[in-house]
C-alpha positions in Angstrom: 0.0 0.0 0.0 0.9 3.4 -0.4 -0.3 7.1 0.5 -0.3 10.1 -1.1 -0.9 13.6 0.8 -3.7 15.7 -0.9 -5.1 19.1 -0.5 -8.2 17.6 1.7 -7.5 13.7 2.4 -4.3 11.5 2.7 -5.2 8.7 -0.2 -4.5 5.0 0.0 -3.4 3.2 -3.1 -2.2 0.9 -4.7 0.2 1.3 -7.9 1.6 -1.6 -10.0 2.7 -3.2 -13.5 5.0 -1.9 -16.1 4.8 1.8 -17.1 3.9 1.4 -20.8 0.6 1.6 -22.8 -2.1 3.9 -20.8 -2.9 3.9 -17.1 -5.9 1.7 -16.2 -7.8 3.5 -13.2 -10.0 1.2 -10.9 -12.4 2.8 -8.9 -14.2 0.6 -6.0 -17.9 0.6 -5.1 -19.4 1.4 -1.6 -19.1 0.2 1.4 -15.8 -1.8 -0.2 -12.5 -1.0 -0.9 -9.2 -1.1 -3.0 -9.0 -4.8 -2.2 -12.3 -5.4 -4.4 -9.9 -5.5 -7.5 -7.7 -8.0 -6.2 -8.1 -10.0 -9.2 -8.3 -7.5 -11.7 -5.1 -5.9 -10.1 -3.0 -9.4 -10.5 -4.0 -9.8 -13.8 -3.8 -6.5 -15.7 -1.0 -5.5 -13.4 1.5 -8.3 -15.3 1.1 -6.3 -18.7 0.5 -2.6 -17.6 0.1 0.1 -14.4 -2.8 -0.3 -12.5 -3.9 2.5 -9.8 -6.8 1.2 -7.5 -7.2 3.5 -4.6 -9.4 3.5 -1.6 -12.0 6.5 -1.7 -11.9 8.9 0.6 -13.8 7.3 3.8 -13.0 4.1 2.8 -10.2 1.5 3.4 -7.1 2.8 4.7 -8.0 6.5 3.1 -9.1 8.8 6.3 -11.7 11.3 6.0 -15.0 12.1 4.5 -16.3 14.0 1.3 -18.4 17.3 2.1 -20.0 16.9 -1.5 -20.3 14.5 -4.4 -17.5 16.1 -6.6 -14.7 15.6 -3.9 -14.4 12.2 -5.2 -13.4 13.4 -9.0 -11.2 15.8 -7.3 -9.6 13.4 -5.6 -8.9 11.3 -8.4 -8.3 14.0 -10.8 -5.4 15.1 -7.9 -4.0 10.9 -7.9 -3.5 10.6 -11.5 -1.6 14.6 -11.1 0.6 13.8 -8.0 1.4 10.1 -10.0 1.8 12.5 -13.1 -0.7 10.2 -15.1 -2.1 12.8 -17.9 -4.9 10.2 -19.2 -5.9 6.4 -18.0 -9.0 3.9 -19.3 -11.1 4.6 -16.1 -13.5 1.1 -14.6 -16.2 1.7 -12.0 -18.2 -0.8 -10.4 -22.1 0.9 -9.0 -21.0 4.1 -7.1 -17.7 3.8 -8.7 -19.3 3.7 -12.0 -20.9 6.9 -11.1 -17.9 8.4 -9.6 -16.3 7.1 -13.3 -19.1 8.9 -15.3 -18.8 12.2 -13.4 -15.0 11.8 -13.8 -15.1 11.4 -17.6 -18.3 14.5 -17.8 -15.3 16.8 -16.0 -12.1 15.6 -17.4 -12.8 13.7 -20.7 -9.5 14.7 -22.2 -8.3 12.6 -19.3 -10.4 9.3 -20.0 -8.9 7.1 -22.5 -11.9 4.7 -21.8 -14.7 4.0 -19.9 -15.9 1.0 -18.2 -18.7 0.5 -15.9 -20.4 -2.2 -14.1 -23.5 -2.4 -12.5 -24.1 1.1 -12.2 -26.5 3.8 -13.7 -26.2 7.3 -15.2 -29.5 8.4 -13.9 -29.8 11.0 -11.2 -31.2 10.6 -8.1 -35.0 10.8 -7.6 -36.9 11.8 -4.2 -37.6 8.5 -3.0 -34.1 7.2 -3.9 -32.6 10.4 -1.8 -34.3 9.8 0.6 -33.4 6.3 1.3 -29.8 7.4 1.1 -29.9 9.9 3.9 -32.3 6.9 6.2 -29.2 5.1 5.1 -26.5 7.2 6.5 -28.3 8.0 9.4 -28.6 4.3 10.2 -24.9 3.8 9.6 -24.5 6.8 11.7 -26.7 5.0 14.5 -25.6 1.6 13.9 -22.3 1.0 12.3 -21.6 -1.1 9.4 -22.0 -4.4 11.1 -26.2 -4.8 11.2 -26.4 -3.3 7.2 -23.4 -5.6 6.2 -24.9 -9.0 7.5 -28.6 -7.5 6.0 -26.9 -6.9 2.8 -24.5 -9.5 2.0 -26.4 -11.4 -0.5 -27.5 -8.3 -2.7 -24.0 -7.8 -2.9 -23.0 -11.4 -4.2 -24.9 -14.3 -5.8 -26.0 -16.6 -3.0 -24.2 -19.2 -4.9 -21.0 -17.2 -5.0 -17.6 -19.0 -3.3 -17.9 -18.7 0.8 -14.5 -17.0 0.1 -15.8 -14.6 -1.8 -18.5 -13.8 0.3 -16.0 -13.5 3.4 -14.3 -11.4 1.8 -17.0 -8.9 1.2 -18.4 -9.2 4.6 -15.0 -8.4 5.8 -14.7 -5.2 3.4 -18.1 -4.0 4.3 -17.6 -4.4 8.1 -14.3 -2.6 8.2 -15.8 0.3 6.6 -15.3 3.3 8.4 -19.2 4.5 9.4 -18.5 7.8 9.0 -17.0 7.9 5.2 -19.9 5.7 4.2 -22.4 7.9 5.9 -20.8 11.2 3.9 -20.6 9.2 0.7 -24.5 8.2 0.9 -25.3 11.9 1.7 -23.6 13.2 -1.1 -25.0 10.8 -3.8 -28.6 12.1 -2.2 -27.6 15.4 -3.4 -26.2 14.3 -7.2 -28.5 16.1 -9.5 -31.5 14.0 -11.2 -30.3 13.2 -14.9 -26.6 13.8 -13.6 -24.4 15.5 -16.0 -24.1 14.7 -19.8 -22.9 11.3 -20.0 -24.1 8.6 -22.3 -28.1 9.1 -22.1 -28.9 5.2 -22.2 -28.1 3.2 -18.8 -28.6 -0.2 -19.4 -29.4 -2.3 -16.4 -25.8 -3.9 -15.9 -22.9 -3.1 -17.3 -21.1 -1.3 -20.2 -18.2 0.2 -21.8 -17.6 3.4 -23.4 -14.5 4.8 -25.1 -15.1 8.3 -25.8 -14.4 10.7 -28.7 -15.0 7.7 -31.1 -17.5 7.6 -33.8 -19.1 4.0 -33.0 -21.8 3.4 -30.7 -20.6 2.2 -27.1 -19.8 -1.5 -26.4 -22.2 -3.0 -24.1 -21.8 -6.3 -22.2 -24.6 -7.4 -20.0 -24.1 -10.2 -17.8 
């Protein structure tokens, strides 16, 4: 693991593979961390770099965002302090969101975009307001009640019981706090969001932009 001192936060990351080709940027979901990509970091990180840090109130990275954009921020000031001018950016559900907003700000920055199980749609009362119940309850409660509850939305029943562990563990080290802050900001993200690719499809996608095809879509 390493750390890297920003304006706002102190980030954990993690930074491998051989310098050449572009950047790939993983960005984790919530209540995980870094340690979600695991896999993804072994195996891309033989061929090319791989940055996957922990969000700010999650993992090892301390603190909490005051708004929704802190998280783009944050990455935007990773990828400067690691001098990385562009990367192919992956989000998986909040990170998928925090992709999209990244590429809406910064698209000169995105080489390409891929997202799973995640949507571009805004927020709508009922959904906002779940969010703030939500981080009041992790506020109230900690993580442990809503990461036993939870568990099995988050993987397939079916899914490996190390696999499961291993999410259960991610979810019930998360800091409270950092969740709570993330869940109040996404109540605030604007309905419709910004101007991303208008058609969310209901799992999971890719999307290189500045190209003149249609995006690549792979459901599964």
């Amino acid at each position: 693991m390493r750390t890297i001192a920003l304006e706002r936060t102190v980030l954990a990351y993690e930074d491998v593979g051989p310098d050449r080709g572009v950047p790939l940027l993983l960005v984790h979901g919530h209540p995980f961390d870094r340690s979600m990509w695991e896999p993804q970091l072994r195996r891309f990180g033989a061929e090319r770099r791989v940055i996957v840090p922990d969000l700010r109130g999650y993992g090892a990275s301390g603190g909490a965002v005051p708004e929704w954009p802190a998280f783009v921020d944050d990455l935007a000031a990773l990828l400067d302090g690691l001098r990385v001018p562009r990367a192919v950016v992956a989000g998986l559900s909040m990170g998928g969101q925090i992709a999209l907003e990244f590429w809406a700000r910064h698209p000169g920055r995105v080489a390409g975009l891929l997202l799973a199980d995640t949507t571009a749609a805004g927020e709508t009362a009922e959904s906002r307001e779940a969010r703030i119940a939500q981080a009041q309850r992790l506020l109230r409660e900690g993580m442990d009640p809503y990461a036993v509850e939870v568990l099995y939305l988050m993987v397939a029943p079916d899914s490996p019981p190390a696999v499961a562990e291993h999410v259960l563990a991610m979810m019930r080290s998360t800091d409270p706090a950092g969740a709570a802050a993330a869940q109040r900001a996404r109540a605030i993200v604007p309905t419709g969001g910004p101007t991303w690719p208008p058609s969310p499809c209901r799992r999971s996608w890719s999307w290189a932009p500045r190209t003149p095809s249609p995006p690549r879509r792979t459901r599964g």
